[in-house]
Residue, then its C-alpha position, 0 to 999 in steps of 0.5 A: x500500500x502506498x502512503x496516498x492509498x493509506x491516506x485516502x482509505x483513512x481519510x475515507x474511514x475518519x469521514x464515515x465513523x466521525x460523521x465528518x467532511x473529508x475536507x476537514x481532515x488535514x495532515x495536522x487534524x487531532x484525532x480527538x481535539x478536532x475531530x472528537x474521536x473516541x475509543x469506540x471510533x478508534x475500534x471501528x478505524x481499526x477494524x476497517x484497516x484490519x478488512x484491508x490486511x492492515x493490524x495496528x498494534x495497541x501500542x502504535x494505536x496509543x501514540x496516534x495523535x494527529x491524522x498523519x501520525x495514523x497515516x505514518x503508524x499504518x504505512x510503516x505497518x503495512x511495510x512491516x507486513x509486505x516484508x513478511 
């Protein structure tokens, strides 16, 4: 997966689970400041990115803050999972 492709489907995720616009989510949007992201919204996101082959560890999933952390903790992810 390329970064763009983490960023677009993420983008697309956050829009569906947070009832945002997906305009309103940039690089430097906080999950939980901005966007008002809870736990419960998180284990959707998550679960969404597990139906594309992507498993976030819990502790990865702790130091997300912004949305590009996200894109970056997914990508670096999903490269640890292709080199397998």
């Amino acid at each position: 997966m390329t970064r763009d492709h983490i960023s677009g489907l993420l983008r697309a995720t956050c829009a569906r689970v947070l009832s945002k616009d997906e305009a309103a989510i940039t690089g430097g949007s906080l999950l939980v400041e901005d966007l008002e992201a809870d736990s419960l919204d998180f284990a959707e996101i998550i679960e969404t990115l597990k139906s594309h082959g992507v498993t976030l560890p819990a502790q990865d999933v702790l130091r997300i803050r912004t949305f590009d952390d996200f894109v970056d903790a997914v990508h670096a992810r999903a490269a640890v999972e292709t080199a397998r």
